[in-house]
N, C-alpha and C positions, 0 to 999 in steps of 0.2 A: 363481536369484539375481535380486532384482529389478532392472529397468532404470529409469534414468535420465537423463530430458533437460534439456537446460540451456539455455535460449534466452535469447539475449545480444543484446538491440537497441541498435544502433548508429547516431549521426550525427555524423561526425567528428572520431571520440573515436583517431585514430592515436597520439595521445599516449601516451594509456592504456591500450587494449583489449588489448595483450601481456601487459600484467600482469596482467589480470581475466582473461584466459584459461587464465594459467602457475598462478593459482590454484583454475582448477575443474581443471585437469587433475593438480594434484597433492592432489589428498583423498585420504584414508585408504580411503575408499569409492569406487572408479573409477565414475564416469560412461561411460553408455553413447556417448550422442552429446550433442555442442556444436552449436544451430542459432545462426548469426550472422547479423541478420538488421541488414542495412545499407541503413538508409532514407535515401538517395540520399547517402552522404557525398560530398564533393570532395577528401578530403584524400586521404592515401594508407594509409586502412583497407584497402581489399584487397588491398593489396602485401603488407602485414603479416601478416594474418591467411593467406593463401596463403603465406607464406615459415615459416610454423610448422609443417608438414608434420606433420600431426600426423591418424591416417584419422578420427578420432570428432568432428573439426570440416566442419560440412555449410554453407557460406558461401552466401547469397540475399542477390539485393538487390533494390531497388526502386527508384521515384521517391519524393523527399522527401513524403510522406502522414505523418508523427507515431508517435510509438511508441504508441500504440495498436495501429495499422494493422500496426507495424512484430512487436507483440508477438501481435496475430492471425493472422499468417504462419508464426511461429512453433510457434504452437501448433497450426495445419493441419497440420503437416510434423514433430511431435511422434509417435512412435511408443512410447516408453517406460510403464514402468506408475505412473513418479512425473514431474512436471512440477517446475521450478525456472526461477528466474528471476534474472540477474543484469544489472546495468548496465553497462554497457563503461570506466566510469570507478570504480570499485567492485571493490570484493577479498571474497573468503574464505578463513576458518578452515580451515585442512587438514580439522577433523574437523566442517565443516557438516553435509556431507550425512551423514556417518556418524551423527552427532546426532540427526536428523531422521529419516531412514527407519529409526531403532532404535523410535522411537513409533508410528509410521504401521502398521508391519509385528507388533506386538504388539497393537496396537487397531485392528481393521478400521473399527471406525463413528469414528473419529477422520478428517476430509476433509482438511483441512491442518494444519498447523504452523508457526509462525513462532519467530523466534528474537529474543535480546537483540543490539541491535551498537553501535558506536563509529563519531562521526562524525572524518576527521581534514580535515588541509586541508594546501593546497601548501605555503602559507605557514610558515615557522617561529617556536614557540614559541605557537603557537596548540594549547587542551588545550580537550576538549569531556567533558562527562558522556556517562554513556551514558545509551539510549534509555530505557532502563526508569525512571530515575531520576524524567522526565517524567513517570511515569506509577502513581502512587499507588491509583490505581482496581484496578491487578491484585493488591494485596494484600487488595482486602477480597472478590475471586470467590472464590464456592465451590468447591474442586479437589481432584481428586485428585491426589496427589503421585505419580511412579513413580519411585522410587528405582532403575530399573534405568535408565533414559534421561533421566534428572535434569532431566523434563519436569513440568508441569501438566496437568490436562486439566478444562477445564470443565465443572461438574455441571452447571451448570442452562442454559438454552437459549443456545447461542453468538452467536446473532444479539442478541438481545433484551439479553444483557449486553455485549455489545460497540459496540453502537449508541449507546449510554446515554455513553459517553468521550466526552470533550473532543474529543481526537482519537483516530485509530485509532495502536495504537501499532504495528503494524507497515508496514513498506514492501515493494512488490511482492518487493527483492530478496531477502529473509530469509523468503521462505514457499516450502513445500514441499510442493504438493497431489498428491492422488491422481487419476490422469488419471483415473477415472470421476466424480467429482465435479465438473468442470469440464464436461462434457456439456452441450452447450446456453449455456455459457458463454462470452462474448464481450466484451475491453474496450468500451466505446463510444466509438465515435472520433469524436460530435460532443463531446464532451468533452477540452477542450485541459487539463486541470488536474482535479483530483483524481478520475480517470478510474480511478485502483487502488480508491479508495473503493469504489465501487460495484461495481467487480469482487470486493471483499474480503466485500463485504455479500452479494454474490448466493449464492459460495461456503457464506459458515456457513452457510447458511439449508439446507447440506444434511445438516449432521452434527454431532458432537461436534468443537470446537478445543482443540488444544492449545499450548502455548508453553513456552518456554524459555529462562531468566534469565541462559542462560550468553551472555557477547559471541563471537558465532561469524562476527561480518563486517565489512566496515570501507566505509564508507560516505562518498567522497569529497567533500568540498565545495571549488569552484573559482567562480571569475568565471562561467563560465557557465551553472550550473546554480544560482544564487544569485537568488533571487525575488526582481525589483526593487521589488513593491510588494506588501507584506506584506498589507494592508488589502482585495486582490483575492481572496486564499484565499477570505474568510469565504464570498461570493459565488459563488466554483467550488463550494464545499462544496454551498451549499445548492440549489444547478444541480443537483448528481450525484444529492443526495438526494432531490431529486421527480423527477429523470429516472429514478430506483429506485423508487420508490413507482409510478410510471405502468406500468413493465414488469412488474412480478413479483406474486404471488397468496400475502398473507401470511397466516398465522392472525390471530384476532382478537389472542391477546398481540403478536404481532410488530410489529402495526400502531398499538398502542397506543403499544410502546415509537420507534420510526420517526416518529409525530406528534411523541411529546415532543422526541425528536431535531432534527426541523424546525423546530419551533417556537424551539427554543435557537438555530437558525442564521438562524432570520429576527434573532433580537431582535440576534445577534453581526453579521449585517451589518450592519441601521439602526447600532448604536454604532462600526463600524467608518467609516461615512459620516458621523456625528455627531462622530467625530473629525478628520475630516478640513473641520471645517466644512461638508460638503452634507449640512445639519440639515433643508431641504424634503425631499431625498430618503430622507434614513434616515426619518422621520416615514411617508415615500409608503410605505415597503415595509413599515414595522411597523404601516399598517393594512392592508397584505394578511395577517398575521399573523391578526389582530382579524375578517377574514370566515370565517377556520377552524374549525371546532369543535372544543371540545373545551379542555383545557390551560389554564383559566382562572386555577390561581394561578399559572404562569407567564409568563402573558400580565399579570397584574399586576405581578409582581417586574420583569419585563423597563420594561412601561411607567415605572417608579419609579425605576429604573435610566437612562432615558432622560430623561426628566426631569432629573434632575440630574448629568446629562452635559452636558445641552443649555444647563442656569443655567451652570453655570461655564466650560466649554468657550467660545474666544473666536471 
């Protein structure tokens, strides 16, 4: 029977982490072991999680270092043959993992999987679309459909079509990898922001992905986990994306599709700065754009685009 680990990075999430926990522990498909990997909380996280008395939760902690650091501890201390990842303020579907390693374990060249979820929030009367809705791109991939795990599985290269989105449509919590695919895999923890990125990108690059439409997690949104300044993504983005291109040894299509990808986050941060009126600085970065090769009728659409950002913008 396969095993499964579950690492749960935490920083003083006492509010929450009972219930992110009551919900891996009750799946349809029992997990091997829970790692809870508490990156220096102060509140009273290890009171909680020690008073669950429960033997497949393995509690570590550390000093305050970022869930990066928090989720590469994790994964050292991982012994299972499938890897999962869940947030400490964040739930699941009884039947996540059962969902998930029903595709992993019927297609060996398949490296992860991720799933569809539902954002909710404390607040009441607050209703969110789910994730996929975002995400019109995964209707036009090639797939094969598996009617036995009511998954997809990507025909043509996982990296190269997934690179090419807006955004990546999944979040670390809703993926399901195969510990040998993760080998050599490490979040980056000079990366304070879109650090999964990059971990999501290094991943496909080793195999076939698969996904699934169905909502299997529920994905909390609170004051604290609430990005004060929307306009900094674009900028983590396009960090993680050359901090990805500098590490890793692409094929030539990989690298082609990875420029075009860059390229779109240079021209998204200049107009993210050009909205905010710093029109010298967006201008400064989207001529680091203009020294790259390559990408030329994007580098015009984008330039055209800024342009008449930059007329009517005050």
């Amino acid at each position: 029977m396969p095993t499964i680990s579950v690492i749960v990075p935490t920083y003083n999430c006492g509010k929450y982490i009972k219930e992110a926990i009551e919900s891996i522990l009750s799946q349809s498909y029992p997990v091997t072991e829970i790692i809870i990997i508490d990156d220096g909380s102060n509140d009273d996280t290890d009171e909680i999680v020690k008073n669950m008395n429960s033997d497949k939760i393995k509690y570590l902690s550390q000093k305050n270092l970022g869930v990066s650091s928090a989720r590469n501890l994790g994964l050292t201390n991982a012994t299972s043959d499938y890897i999962a990842f869940l947030d400490a303020d964040d739930i699941w579907h009884k039947n996540m993992i059962e969902s998930q390693i029903i595709v992993l374990e019927q297609h060996p060249d398949v490296v992860f999987c991720f799933t569809n979820f539902m954002r909710f929030s404390d607040k009441k009367n607050e209703v969110f679309s789910d994730q996929f809705t975002f995400y019109p791109e995964l209707s036009l991939l090639k797939t094969f459909y598996c009617k036995s795990s009511k998954v997809h599985i990507i025909l043509d290269n996982a990296f190269c079509a997934l690179v090419e989105f807006g955004e990546i449509p999944a979040f670390t919590q809703v993926i399901m990898f195969r510990r040998t695919s993760l080998q050599g895999i490490r979040f980056n923890t000079e990366l304070k922001v879109c650090e999964d990125l990059e971990f999501f990108l290094r991943a496909s690059i080793k195999g076939k992905v698969a996904y699934n439409s169905t909502i299997l997690a529920y994905i909390r949104r609170h004051a604290n986990n609430v990005t004060k300044d929307f306009s900094l993504i674009s900028q983590d983005k396009l960090k993680a994306l050359i901090e990805f291109k500098k590490s890793n040894s692409l094929s030539t299509s990989m690298l082609k599709a990875l420029d075009s990808r860059i390229a779109k986050s240079y021209i998204d941060v200049s107009s993210s700065l050009i909205s905010k009126n710093q029109k010298l600085s967006g201008w400064k970065n989207f001529g680091k754009l203009l020294t790259l090769p390559g990408n030329h009728r994007k580098k015009a659409k984008g330039f055209l685009k800024l342009i008449r950002q930059s007329l009517y913008s005050r």
